[in-house]
N, C-alpha and C positions, 0 to 999 in steps of 0.2 A: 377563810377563817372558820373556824370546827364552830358549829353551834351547840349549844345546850337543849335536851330535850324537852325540858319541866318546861319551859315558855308555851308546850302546844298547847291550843284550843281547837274543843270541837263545840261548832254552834250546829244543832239538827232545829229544823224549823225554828220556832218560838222559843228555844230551850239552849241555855248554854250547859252541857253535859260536861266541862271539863273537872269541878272537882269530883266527878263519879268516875274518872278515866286514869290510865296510867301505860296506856298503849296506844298508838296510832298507825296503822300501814296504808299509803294511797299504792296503786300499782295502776300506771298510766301505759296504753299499748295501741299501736294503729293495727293495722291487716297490713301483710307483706303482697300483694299481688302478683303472680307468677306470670312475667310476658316474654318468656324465650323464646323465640324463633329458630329455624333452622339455620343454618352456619356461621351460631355463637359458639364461641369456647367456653362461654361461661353463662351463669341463667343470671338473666334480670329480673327487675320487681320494680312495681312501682308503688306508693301507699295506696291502702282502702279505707275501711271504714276505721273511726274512731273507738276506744272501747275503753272503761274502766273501772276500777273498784276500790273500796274502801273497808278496810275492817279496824270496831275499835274494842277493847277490853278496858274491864277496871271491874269495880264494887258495884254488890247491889244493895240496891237501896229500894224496897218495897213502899215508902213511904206513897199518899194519895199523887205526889208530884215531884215522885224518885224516878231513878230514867229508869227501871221497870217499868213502870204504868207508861212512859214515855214512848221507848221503845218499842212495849207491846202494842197500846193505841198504834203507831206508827208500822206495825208488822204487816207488810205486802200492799204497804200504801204506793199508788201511781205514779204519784210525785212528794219526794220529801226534798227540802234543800238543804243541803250541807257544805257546811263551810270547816275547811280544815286548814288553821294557819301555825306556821312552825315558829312565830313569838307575839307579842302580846301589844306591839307598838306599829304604829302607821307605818306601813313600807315592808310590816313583814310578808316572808314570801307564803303564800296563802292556794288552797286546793278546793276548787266551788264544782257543786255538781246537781244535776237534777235526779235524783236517783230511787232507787227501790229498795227498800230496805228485805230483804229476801232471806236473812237468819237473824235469830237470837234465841241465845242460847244461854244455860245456866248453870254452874259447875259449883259442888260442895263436899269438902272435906273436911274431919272430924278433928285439922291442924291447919287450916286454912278458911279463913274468910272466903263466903259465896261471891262469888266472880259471874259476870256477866261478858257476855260477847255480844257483838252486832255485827252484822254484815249488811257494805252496800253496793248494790249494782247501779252505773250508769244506767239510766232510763234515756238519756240521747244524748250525743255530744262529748259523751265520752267524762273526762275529766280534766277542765278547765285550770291550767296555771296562771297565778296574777297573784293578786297583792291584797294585803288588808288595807282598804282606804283608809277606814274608821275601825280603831281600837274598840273591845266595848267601855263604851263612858255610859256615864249619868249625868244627862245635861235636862237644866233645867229654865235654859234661852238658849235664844236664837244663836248661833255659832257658824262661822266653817272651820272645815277639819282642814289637816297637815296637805299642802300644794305637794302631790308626788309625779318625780319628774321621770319619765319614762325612759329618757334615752336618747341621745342625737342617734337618729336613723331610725326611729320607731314611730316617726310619723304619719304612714299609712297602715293600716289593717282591713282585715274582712271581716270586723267585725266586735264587737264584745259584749262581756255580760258580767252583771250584777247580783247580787243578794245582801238586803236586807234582813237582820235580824234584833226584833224588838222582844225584849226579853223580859221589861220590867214596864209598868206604868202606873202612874198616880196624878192623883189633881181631880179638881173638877172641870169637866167638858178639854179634856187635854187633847192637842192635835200634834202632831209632827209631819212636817212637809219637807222631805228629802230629796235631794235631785244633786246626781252627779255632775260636773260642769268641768269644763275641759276646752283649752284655750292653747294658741301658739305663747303665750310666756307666763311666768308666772306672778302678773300683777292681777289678771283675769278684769282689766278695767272692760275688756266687751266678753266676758267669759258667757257660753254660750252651753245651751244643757242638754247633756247627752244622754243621760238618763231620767226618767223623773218617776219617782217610785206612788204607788198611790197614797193617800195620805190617811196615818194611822194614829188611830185614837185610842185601841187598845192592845194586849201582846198578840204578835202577830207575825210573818216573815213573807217576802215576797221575793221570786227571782223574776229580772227583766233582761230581754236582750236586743242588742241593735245592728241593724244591717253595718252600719259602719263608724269606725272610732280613727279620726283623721290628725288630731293636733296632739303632739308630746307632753302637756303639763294638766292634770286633772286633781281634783278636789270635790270635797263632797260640804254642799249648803245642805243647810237645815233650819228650818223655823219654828220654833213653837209656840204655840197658844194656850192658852185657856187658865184656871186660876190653879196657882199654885201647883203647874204641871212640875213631871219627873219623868223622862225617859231613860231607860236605858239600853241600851241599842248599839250593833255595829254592823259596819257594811263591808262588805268584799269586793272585788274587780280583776274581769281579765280581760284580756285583750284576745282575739281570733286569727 
């Protein structure tokens, strides 16, 4: 079924950048390996290393907490995490990545609104395919999010990984405790935690990742504390 583009979101660390945006490209790529030998007819390959990129366009917005100052703070940082999903509801298909943001740039014409560019390099691992666990909400208790069912046959991996992204917060002494959890059905009556992120009290983002992701049904728990808390926040997942 053809999708619609308006649904993307881009979460860059701490920061949901989607109404500053109006373009998104990921471009996912391994290494081809050359291992021909003599009396092939034909060359083989085996895969190498992982590799990939991200560019995104839209508006600038110069404001103290416009993705100019965004961006630019973030310009040739080591690790940024970004999260790119193509709709805005649990189970969308989603693009997470540890990366370096390596351009931006800035374009102005005298019949055109100032436009901005970003570019971002994988910094390892290339560029991770999976899912939006958690949509961004504003939750203000304890919840869990939508049971997403992975697939008969998708029950072992080598591996997976997460990002959090807390975008908003309020309250006094406000806490959020996050933890992915991930079970063979989807009652999760012994659901079991696959991920557990550190626990955030103010805007903040974190990527984690795990040697191994074994059971088909996963969801993301959340608790919160403290008086009159407000998060807002969403999380990503892929499988390795």
């Amino acid at each position: 079924m053809a999708q619609h583009g308006k649904d993307t979101v881009v979460l860059h660390n701490q920061y949901n950048l989607t109404s500053s945006l109006d373009s998104a490209s990921i471009d996912r790529s391994i290494a081809a390996l050359d291992t021909t030998v003599f009396g092939l007819n034909s060359r083989t390959y085996k895969p190498g290393q992982k590799d990939g990129s991200v560019s995104v366009e839209g508006f600038a917005d110069p404001a103290a907490a416009g993705i100019d100052t965004i961006l630019s703070n973030s310009f040739g940082s080591a690790s940024t995490s970004v999260t790119i999903s193509l709709g805005q509801t649990a189970g969308s298909n989603a693009y997470l990545m540890d990366a370096i943001e390596n351009q931006y740039s800035t374009s102005s014409s005298v019949t055109e609104m100032v436009r901005i560019t970003g570019e971002y390099q994988a910094a390892q691992d290339g560029v991770d395919a999976g899912v939006l666990l958690l949509p961004v909400t504003t939750a203000t208790a304890s919840a869990n999010g939508a049971t997403h069912d992975r697939g008969s046959g998708s029950t072992t991996s080598s591996g997976a990984v997460a990002i959090i992204h807390v975008t908003a917060v309020s309250g006094t002494s406000p806490t959020l405790d996050a933890i992915v959890q991930m079970d063979d059905n989807s009652s999760f009556t012994s659901a079991t935690s696959l991920i557990t992120f550190t626990q955030a009290t103010a805007i903040t983002s974190q990527r984690t990742e795990v040697a191994t992701s074994t059971e088909r049904y996963l969801r993301l728990n959340y608790t919160i504390g403290g008086t009159d808390p407000s998060f807002t926040f969403a999380v990503s997942w892929a499988a390795r």
